[in-house]
N, C-alpha and C positions, 0 to 999 in steps of 0.2 A: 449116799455119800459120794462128792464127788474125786472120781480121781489125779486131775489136775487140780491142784493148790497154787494159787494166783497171791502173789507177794510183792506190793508195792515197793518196800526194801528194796529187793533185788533188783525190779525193774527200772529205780531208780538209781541204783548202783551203775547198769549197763548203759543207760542213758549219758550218765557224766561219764563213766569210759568213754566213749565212743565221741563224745566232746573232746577230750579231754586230745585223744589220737588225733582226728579232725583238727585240731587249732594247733598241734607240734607238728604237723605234718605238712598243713596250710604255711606256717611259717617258716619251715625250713626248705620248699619249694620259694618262697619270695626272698629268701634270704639269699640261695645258691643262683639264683639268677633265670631260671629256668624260662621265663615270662617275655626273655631279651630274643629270643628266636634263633634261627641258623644263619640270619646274618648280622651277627651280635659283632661287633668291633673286635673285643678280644677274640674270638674264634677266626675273624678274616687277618689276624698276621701271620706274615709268612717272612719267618727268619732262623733261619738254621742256622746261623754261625753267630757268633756276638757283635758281629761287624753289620754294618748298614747294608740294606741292599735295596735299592731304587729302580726304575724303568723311566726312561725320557727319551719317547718317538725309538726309534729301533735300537737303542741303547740299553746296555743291561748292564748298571755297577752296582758289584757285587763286595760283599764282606770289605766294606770300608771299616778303618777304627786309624787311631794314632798311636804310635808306639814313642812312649816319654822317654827321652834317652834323658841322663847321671847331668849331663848339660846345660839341660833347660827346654831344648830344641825339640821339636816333636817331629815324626818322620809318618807319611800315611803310607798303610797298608790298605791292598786290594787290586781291585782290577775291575776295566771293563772294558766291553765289547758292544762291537757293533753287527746287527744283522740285516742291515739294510744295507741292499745294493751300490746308494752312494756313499763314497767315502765321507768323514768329518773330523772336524779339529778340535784338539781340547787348547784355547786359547787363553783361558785363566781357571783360577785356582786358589782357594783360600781358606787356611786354617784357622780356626780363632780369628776372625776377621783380617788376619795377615796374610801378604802375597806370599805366595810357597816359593820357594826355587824348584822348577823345575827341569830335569834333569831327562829327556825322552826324546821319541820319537812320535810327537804330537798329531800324528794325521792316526786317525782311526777307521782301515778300512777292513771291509766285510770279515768276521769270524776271524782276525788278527788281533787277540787279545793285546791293548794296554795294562801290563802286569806290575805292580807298584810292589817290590820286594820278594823274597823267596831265591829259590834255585832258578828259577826261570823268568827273574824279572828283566826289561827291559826298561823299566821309566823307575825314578826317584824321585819325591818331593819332598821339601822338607823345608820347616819355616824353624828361622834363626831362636826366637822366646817362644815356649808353646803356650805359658800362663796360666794352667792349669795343671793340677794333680791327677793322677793315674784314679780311675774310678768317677771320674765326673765326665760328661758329655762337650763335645765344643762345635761350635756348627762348620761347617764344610760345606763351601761353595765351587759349582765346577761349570766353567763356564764354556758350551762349544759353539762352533762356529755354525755352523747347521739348525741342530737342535735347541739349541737359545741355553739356559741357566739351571739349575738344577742344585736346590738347599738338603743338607742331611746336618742331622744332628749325631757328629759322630763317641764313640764310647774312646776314652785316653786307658792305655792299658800298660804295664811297669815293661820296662826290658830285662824279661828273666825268662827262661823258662824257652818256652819258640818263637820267642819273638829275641830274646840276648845277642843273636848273631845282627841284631840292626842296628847302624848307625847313623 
């Protein structure tokens, strides 16, 4: 008599498990993306504040956005700098496809941050109709003398909160 007992039941049982794990498993790797690699698009951004942040030749603008002032008017926040040797000029600028007013000292020279708003701002821009609601994106063009032109799509954000003290 033998002591192992062979049960095609069971073996067919463990067979469709093991399918079964195999094909939820298969598919929930294709599903989460896992297949897109280490230089997957979503994994190469790099943005820590809710504000845009770009790079153009030794230029670094940082935490861009628009603050929607009661008015209509929109005002941009942010800053940027420059780490190249030579100096450069921010010679245009544009909100929502409109000329900003700008309010600064336009020459951008080495590690002399252009600060657009806060305690320690030295430059204002701000376009008269901003045309857009709080929550939707508007493009932002910033145009230097040096480094050529430079498009962001920036986020419009409500005047409450830390951004209330802007006008």
């Amino acid at each position: 008599m033998p002591i192992c007992h062979y049960s095609p039941v069971i073996s067919n049982k463990l067979v469709r498990n093991i399918a079964l794990f195999t094909s939820i498993s298969l598919t929930f790797f294709a599903l989460t993306g896992c297949a897109a690699g280490g230089s997957a698009e979503t994994r190469n951004i790099k943005q820590v504040t809710d504000g845009v942040e770009k790079d153009l030749s030794d230029l670094k603008i940082r935490n861009v956005k628009i603050v929607a002032l009661p008015d209509g008017s929109g005002t941009l926040v942010g800053f940027i700098v420059n780490h190249g040797d030579e100096p450069d000029q921010l010679i245009g600028l544009t909100i929502n496809s409109q000329p900003a007013e700008l309010t600064s000292e336009v020459v951008l020279n080495k590690n002399k941050p252009m600060i657009f708003e806060g305690e320690s701002a030295n430059s204002k821009a701000k376009v008269a109709t901003l045309g857009e609601k709080p929550g939707y994106r508007v493009p932002v063009v910033l145009v230097f003398a040096k480094s050529g032109k430079i498009e962001m799509s920036a986020i419009i954000v409500k005047n409450e909160g830390i951004y209330s003290s802007i006008l």
